[in-house]
Structures are given as C-alpha cells and as structure tokens.
MIKETOR-394201 format. One record per atom (N, C-alpha, C): atom name; x, y negated, z; residue in three letters. Coordinates in Angstrom, 1 decimal, decimal comma. Layout:
% residues N
(CA (X Y Z) Ala)
...
END
This chain:
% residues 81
(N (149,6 -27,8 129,0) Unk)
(CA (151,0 -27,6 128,8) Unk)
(C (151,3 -26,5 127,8) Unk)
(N (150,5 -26,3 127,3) Unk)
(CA (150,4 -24,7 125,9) Unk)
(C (151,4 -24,9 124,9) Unk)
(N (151,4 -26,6 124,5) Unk)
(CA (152,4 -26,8 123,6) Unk)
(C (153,7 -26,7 124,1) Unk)
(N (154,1 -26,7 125,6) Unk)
(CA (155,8 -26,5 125,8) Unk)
(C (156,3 -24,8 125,6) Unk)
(N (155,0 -23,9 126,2) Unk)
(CA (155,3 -23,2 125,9) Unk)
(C (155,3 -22,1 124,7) Unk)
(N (154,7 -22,7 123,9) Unk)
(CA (154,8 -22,7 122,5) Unk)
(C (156,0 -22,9 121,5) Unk)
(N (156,2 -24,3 122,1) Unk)
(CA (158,1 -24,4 122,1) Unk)
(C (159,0 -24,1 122,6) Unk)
(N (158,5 -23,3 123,7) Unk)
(CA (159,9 -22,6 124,2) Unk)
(C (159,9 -20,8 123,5) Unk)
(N (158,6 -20,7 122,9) Unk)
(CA (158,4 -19,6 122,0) Unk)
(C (159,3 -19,4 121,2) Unk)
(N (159,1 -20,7 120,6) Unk)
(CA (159,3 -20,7 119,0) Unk)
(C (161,0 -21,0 119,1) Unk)
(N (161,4 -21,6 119,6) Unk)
(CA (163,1 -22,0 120,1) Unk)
(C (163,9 -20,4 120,4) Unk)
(N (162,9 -19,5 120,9) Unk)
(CA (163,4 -18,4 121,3) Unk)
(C (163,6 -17,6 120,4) Unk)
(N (162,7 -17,6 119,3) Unk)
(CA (162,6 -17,3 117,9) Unk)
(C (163,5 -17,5 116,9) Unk)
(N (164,2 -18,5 117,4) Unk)
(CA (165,2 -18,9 116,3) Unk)
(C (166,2 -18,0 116,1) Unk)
(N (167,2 -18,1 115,1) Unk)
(CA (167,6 -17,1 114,9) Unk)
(C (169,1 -18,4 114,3) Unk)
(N (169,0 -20,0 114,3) Unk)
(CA (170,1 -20,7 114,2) Unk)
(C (169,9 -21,5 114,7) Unk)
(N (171,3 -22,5 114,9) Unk)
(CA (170,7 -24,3 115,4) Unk)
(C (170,1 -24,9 114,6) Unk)
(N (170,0 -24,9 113,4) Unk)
(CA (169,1 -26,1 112,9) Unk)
(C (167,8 -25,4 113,2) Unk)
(N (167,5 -24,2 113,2) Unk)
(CA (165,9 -23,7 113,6) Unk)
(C (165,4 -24,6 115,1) Unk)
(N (166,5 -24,2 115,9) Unk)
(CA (166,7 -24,7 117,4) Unk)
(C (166,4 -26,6 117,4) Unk)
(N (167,3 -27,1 116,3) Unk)
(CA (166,8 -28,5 116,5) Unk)
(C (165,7 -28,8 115,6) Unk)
(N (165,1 -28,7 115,0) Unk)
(CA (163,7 -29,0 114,5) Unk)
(C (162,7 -28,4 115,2) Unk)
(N (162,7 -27,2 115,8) Unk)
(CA (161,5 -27,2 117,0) Unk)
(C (161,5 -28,2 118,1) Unk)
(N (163,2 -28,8 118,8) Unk)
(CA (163,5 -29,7 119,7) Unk)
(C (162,5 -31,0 119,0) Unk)
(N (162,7 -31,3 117,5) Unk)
(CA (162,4 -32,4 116,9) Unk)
(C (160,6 -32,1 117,1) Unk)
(N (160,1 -31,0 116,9) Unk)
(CA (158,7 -30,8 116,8) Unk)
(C (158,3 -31,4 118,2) Unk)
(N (158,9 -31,0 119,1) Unk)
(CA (158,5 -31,0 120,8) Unk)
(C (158,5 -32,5 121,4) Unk)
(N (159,8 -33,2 120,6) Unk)
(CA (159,8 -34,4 121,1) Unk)
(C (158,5 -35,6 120,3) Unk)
(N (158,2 -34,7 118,8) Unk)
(CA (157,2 -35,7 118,4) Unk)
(C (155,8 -35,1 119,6) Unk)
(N (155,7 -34,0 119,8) Unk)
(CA (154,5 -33,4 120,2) Unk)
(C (154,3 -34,5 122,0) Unk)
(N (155,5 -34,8 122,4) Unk)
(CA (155,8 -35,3 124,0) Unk)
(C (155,6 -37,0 123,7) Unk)
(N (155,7 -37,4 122,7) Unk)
(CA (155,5 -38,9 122,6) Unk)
(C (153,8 -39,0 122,9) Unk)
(N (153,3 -38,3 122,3) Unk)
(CA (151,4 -38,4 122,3) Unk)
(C (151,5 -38,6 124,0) Unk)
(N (152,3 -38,0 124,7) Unk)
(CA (152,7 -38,0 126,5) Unk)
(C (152,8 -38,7 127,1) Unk)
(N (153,8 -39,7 126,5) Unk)
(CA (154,5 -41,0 127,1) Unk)
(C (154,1 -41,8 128,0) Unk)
(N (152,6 -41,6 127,7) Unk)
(CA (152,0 -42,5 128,7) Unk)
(C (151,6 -42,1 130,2) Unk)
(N (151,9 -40,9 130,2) Unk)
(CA (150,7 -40,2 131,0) Unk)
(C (151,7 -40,1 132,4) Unk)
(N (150,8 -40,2 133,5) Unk)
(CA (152,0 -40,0 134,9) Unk)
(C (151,9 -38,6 135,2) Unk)
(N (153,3 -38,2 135,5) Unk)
(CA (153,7 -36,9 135,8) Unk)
(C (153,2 -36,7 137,3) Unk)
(N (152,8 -37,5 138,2) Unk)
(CA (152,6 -37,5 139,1) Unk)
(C (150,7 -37,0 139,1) Unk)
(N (150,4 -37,3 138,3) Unk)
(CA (148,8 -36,9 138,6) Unk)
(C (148,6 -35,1 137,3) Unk)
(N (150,1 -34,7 137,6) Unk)
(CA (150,1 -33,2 136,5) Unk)
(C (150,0 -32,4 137,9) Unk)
(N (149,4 -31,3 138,0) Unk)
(CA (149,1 -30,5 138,8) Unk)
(C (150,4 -29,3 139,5) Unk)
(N (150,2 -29,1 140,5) Unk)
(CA (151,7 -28,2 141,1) Unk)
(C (151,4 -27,2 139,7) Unk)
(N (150,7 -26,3 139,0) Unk)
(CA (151,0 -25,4 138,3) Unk)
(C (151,1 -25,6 136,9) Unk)
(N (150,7 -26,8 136,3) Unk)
(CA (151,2 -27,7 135,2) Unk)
(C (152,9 -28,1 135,8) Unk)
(N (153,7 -28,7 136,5) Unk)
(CA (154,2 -29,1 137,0) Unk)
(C (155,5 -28,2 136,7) Unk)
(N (155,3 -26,7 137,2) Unk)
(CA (155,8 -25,4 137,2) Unk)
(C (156,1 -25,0 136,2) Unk)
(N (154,9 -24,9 135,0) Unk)
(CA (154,8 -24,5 133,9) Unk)
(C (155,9 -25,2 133,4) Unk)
(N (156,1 -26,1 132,9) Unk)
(CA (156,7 -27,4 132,3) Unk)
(C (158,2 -27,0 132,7) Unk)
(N (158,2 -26,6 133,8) Unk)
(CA (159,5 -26,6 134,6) Unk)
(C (160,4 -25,1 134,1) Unk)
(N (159,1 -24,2 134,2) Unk)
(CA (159,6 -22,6 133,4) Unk)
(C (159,6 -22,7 131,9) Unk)
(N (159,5 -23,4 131,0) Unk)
(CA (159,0 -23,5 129,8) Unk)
(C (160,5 -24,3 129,0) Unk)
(N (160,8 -25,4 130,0) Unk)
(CA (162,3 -26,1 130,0) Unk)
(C (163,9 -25,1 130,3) Unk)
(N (163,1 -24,8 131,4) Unk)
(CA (164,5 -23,4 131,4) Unk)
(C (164,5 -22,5 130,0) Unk)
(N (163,4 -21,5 130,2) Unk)
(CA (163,2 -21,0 129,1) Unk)
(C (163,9 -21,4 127,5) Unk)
(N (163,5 -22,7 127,4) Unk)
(CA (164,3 -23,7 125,9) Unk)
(C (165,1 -23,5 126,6) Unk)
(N (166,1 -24,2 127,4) Unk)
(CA (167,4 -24,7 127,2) Unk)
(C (168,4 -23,1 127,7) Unk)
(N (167,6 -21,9 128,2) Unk)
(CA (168,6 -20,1 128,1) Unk)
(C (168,4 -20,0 126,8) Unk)
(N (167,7 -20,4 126,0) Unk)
(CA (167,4 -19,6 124,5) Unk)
(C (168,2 -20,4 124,0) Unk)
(N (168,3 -21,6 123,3) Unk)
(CA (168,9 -22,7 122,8) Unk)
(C (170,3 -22,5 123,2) Unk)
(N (171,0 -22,3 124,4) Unk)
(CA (172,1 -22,0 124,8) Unk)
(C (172,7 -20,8 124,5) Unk)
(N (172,2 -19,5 124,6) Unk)
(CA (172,5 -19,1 124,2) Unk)
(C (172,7 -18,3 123,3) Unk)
(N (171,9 -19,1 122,1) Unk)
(CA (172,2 -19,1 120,6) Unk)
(C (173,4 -19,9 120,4) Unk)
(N (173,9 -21,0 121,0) Unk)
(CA (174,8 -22,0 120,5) Unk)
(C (176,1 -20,9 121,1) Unk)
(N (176,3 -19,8 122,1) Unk)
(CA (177,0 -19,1 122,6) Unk)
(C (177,2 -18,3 121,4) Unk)
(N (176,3 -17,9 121,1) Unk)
(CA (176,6 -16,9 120,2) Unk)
(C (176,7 -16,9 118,7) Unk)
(N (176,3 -18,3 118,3) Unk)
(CA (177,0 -18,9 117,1) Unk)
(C (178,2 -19,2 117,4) Unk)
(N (179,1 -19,7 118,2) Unk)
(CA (180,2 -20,1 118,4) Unk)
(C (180,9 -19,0 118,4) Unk)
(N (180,5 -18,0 119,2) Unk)
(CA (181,4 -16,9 119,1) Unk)
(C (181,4 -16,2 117,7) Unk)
(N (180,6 -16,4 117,3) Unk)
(CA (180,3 -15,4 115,7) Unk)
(C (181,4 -16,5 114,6) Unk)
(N (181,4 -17,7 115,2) Unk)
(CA (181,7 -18,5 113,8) Unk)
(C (183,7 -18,1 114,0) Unk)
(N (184,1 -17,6 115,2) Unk)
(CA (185,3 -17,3 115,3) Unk)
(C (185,7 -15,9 114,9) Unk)
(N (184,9 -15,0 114,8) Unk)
(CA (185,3 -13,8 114,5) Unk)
(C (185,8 -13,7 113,3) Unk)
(N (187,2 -12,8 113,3) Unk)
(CA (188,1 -12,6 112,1) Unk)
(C (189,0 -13,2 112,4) Unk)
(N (188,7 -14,1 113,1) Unk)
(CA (190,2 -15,2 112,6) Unk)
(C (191,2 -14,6 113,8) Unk)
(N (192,4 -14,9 113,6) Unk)
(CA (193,4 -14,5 114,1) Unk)
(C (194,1 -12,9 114,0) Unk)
(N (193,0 -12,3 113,6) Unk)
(CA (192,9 -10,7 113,8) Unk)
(C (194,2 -10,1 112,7) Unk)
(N (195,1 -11,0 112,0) Unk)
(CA (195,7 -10,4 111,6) Unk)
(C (197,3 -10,6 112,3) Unk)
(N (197,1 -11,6 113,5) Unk)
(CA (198,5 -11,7 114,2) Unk)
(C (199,2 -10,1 114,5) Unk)
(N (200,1 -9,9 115,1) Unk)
(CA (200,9 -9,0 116,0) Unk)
(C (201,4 -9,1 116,7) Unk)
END
C-alpha cells in the first residue's frame, strides 16, 4: 500500500487543484493494476493504512479547495461602505 501513501504525500504537496487532480489521475491509473484484487484477503494493517492514506488525501485536497476558494474571493467587495 506504499503507493497510496505516496499519493497522499504528493496531494499534500500540492500547492493547486490541478496539482491535486493529476496526482488523483496518477492514483486512479496506479489502482486500476488493483481492480482485480479482493479487499477482503488485504490484511487488518493494509486495510488501515489505505483507510489513513484516504483521509489524509481527501484533509489535504479539501483543504486546498478551502483555501483556494477563499483566496479567489479576496478583494472583492472591499471597496463597499
């Protein structure tokens, strides 16, 4: 499971969305080689890992998209009264 957490490295790394979606695109080509395989015979700490590795992507990924959204609004309005 090295490669999830590799991609939840590199996702954390990012620094925009498109960085964020082409590691997503990396991970899902890297998870097809998977496809076949039963989740059921992955081990309780393979299991875990997988499970810490998915949080991990989807707090980093989120909260880049938080803080691009908030960045892409700044200035505006700021000249009301």
């Amino acid at each position: 499971m090295k490669f999830m957490n590799e991609a939840a490295d590199k996702i954390c790394k990012c620094e925009d969305m498109e960085c964020v979606t082409k590691a997503q695109a990396e991970l899902a080509k890297a998870g097809e080689s998977m496809k076949d395989m039963d989740p059921s015979k992955l081990s309780a700490d393979d299991q875990k890992a997988i499970m810490e590795a998915t949080q991990k992507m989807g707090k980093c990924a989120t909260d880049l998209a938080t803080k691009a959204a908030g960045g892409a609004g700044e200035g505006e309005g700021g000249g009301e009264h």
